[in-house]
C-alpha positions, 0 to 999 in steps of 0.5 A: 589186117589179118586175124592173128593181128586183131587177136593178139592186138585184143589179147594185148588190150585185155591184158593191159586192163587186168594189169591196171585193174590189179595194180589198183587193186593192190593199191586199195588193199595197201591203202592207210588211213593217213593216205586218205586224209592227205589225199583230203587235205588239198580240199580242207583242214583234216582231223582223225576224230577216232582211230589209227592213222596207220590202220588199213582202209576197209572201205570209205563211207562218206556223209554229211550226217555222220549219225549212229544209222550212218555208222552202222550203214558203213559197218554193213557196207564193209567201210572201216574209214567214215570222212564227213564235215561233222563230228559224230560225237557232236562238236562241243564233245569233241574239244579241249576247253579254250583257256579263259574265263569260261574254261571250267563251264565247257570243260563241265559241258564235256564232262556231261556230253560224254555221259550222255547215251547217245555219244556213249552208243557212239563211242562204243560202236566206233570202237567195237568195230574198228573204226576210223573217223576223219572230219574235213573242214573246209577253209575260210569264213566263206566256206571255202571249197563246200561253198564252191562245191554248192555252186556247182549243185546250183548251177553256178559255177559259170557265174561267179563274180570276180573277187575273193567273196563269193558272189553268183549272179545268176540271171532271171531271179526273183526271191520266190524263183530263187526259193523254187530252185534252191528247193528242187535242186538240194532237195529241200524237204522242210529246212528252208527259211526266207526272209524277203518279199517273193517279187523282190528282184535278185541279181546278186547272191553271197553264198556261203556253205555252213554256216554264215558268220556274222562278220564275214557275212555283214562285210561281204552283203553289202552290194548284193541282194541276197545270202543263200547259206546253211546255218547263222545265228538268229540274233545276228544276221537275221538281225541285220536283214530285217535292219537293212530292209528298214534303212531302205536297203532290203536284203534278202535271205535263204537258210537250207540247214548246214547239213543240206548245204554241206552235202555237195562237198561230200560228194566232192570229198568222194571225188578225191578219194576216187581220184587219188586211191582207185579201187576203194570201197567206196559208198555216199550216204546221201542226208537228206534234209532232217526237218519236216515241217506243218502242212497249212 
């Protein structure tokens, strides 16, 4: 093959590139707000908390802590768009009250979650820059795609039990094994709580990003040794570990804060926004577990 070949094959090749690198550069500049919630959607239910819909997208923080630290990073990262799980301007703070008895009680607790400084600081900051915040929540009680997507941080995808609850069955576990590991992989720095005796043998685990919900959670622990989850409530499920331990049905139970549970689906979160907008400014803020805990 001759010289000239290979030179106008590489010149071909090479343009080929520019061309493609410009078109999705063209691509992020003309990007909108609402492209990136439906290109969100196929992960969860999709929410503008603060922003225009139609406004141009400046760049992508995404994070599973959207605190104020998280909003001035994404305003020095050149992101005008920040995509989490969470509402920056706390959850309460962000709903109309709930038609019933106890309407006129939220809609007082609105009333002084919007006084409060630290959501004031907030709202200011979002609107002095600009910003656009979308919350993605995940579908289902059993944490949907973030459940899915913790998984896969364990290394457990390949071990999900048959059925709509999802179950892994990861081989060779004992609770203290199962501690260690969910520990080093999510980085667990002081939020992590287990019930259970440390030799207890676990074949199976119901896990569930977030935060477990007591029904779904009591429905689904039956037939399994263990809940790995985010969050729940104290006086329900923890409740009802301890009472199935003293029917002679032991459970046991691992909590690594909601925050640390949710981590994974952000990232997935970022998959999708590369995959379906190539050429977006693009930053994870990574948060990391928010407790500490007293060295014996």
């Amino acid at each position: 093959m001759s010289e000239a070949n290979i030179g106008r094959r590489t010149f071909c090749a090479a343009a080929a590139a520019t061309v493609a690198i410009a078109s999705a550069v063209r691509a992020a500049d003309a990007a909108r707000v609402e492209a990136v919630m439906a290109a969100l959607g196929k992960l969860g239910d999709v929410e503008l908390l603060a922003g225009d819909a139609g406004a141009a997208v400046g760049g992508v923080l995404f994070t599973a802590r959207p605190s104020l630290a998280a909003l001035r990073e994404a305003v020095a990262s050149g992101c005008s768009v920040i995509v989490s799980p969470e509402s920056p301007f706390y959850a309460r703070a962000a709903r109309a009250p709930a038609p019933g008895p106890f309407a006129q009680a939220m809609a007082r607790a609105i009333e002084r979650d919007e006084a409060s400084p630290p959501l004031q600081a907030k709202r200011a900051f979002v609107r002095e820059h600009g910003l656009a915040v979308i919350r993605v929540s995940p579908v289902g009680d059993d944490g949907g795609a973030a459940t899915a997507a913790l998984a896969e941080r364990l290394g457990w995808a390949a071990h999900r039990r048959a059925g709509d609850t999802p179950v892994y069955t990861p081989p060779g576990l004992t609770l203290s094994r199962l501690a260690e590991l969910t520990h080093a992989r999510l980085d667990v720095r002081g939020g992590l709580r287990t019930i259970g005796h440390p030799d207890m043998p676990i074949a199976s685990i119901l896990l569930v990003a977030g935060t477990a919900r007591v029904v779904p959670t009591v429905k689904g622990l039956a037939g399994v040794d263990a809940l790995l989850t985010g969050d729940l409530r104290e006086w329900e499920v923890v409740e009802y570990i301890h009472d199935s331990a003293e029917a002679g049905q032991p459970k046991a139970l691992l909590a690594v804060g909601r925050i640390l549970s949710e981590q994974p689906f952000v990232d997935l979160c970022g998959q999708a926004i590369t995959a379906a907008l190539p050429g977006l400014n693009l930053k994870i803020a990574p948060a990391r577990d928010p407790f500490w805990r007293v060295q014996a």
